[in-house]
Structures are given as structure tokens and as C-alpha cells.
N, C-alpha and C positions, 0 to 999 in steps of 0.2 A: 623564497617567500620570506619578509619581514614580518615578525611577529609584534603584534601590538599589545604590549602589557598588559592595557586597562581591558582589553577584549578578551582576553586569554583568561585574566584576575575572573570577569562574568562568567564565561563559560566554566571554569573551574568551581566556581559559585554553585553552580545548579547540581553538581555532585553531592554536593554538603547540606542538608538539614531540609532540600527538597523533596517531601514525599510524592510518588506518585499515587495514586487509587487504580490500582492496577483490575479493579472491576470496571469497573465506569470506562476507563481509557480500551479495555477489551471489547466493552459497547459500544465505543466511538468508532474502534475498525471495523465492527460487524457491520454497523450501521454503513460506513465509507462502503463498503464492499456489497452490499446490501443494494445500496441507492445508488451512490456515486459512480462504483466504479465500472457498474450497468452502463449507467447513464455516457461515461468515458468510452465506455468501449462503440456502443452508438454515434456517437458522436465524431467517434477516430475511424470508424468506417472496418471494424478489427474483429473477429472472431471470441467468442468471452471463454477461449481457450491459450488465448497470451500469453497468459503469464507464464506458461510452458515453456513457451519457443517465442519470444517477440520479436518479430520481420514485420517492420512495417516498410512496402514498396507501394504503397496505393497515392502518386502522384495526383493531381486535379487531375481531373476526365477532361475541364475546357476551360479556356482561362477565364478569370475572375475580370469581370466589370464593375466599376465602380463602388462605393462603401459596402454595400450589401454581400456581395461575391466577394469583398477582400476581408471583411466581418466574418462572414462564412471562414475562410480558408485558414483564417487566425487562429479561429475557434476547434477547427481540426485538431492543427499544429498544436498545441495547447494542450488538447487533448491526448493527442499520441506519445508528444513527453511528457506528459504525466504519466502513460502507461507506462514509458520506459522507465520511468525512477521506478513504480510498483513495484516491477520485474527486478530492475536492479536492488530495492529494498531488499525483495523476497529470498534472493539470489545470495544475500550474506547473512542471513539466518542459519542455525543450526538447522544437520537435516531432517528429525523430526520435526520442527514447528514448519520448513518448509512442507514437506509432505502433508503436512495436517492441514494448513491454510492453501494450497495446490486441490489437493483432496475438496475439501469445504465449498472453495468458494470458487474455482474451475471446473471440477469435476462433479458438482453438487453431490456429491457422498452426504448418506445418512449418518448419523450418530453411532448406529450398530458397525455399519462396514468399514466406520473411520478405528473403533475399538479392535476390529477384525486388523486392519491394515497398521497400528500402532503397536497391535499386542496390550492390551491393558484392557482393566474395567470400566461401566459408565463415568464412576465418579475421577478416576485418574483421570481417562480422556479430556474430562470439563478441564481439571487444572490445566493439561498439559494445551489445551487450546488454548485457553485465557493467556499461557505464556505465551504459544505463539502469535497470540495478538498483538502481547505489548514488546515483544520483540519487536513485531513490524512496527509497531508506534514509532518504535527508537531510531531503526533505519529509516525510514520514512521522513522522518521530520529534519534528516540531512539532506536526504536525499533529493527532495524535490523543496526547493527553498521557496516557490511560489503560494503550495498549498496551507490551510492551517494544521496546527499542532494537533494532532489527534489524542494527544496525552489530557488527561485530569489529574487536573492536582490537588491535593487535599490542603 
């Protein structure tokens, strides 16, 4: 791989005097996970237990006819790799914020039984969620280079 200075110069950039708003950007993944990532899993034809185990083998049932059926099939596809980056985000997380966001937003767990399963109080669990949010902010926003930044920045 050849490295390009003046892109390397940017990306190095965003380490230095970039705040994030690590509340608001914890909003944007509930919110992703919330709306979006319902909507993805509908959409990819997928169980909204993935991000456990992501196999996706669900091939077209019949082949695609003209713009509408190949519209359709794009829109799958799209969707299924986007599942896969989640998974792969989720996957290099430490592994409490994985268990917490797995917990949360797979296994819809309450507040009480996420404190049960972390070991901590309500107000700990808050932070330690909030962090495994912008964790996933952070892998995420490599990870699937189609989707937007789920980050806020101050």
C-alpha cells in the first residue's frame, strides 16, 4: 500500500483539537440501532439477532426483472453489508461495550438486567453504555465507508 502524505497529514488531523460530544454521538447510535438498524435487518431478509452470529445465505428466491427487481436486489445487498460492517464494528469493541450493545439492542435487555449482567449500578451502566456507543461510533465509521458519521462534534 502507498501512503499518501497529505491524506495521512488529514487523518492525523482529526486526532488533534477534535472534540467529539460523546453524548449526542451516543444519541446518534441509539437512534442508528433504534430506526436504522430494524429497518436493515427488514430489508436484508435477517433475523434482528445478527449481530451474534451474521450468516447471511438467503440468495433471491427468483431472478430479478428489469429496474424494479434489480432495485429491489441492490437494496438487499446494501443492506446485508451494512449488517456485516455492524457485526464487524461490534466484533472489535472491548468486551464489555460488546455485551452491553449485544444485550441492548439484540437481546432487548432492560436497564436492570444489563446492571445484573455488567455487575454495576444504574448510574455506572449509563456511562459504561454511552462508552459502548461511541466505541461503536468509532469502528463503524471505518468500517462501512458508505454509511454517515454517526459522531457529533462539538
Amino acid at each position: 500500500m502507498d501512503i499518501d502524505f497529505k491524506t495521512a497529514r488529514e487523518f492525523q488531523l482529526q486526532f488533534s483539537g477534535v472534540e467529539v460530544d460523546t453524548i449526542k454521538t451516543a444519541a446518534q447510535v441509539r437512534d442508528f440501532f433504534r430506526n436504522d438498524y430494524k429497518k436493515l435487518l427488514r430489508m436484508a431478509g435477517v433475523h434482528d439477532s445478527f449481530i451474534k452470529s451474521p450468516v447471511i445465505s438467503d440468495d433471491p428466491k427468483s431472478p430479478a426483472f428489469g429496474n424494479k427487481g434489480e432495485e429491489k436486489l441492490v437494496k438487499r445487498l446494501y443492506a446485508q453489508e451494512t449488517l456485516l460492517c455492524v457485526s464487524k464494528a461490534i466484533n472489535v469493541l472491548s468486551y464489555e461495550s460488546k455485551q452491553i450493545l449485544i444485550g441492548v439492542y439484540a437481546d432487548n435487555k432492560v436497564w436492570w438486567d444489563m446492571c445484573d449482567l455488567v455487575g454495576c449500578e444504574r448510574a455506572q451502566y449509563q456511562a459504561k453504555k454511552r462508552k459502548a456507543e461511541n466505541e461503536f461510533a468509532d469502528a463503524f465509521e471505518t468500517c462501512c465507508c458508505w454509511w454517515r458519521d454517526l459522531h457529533v462534534y462539538k
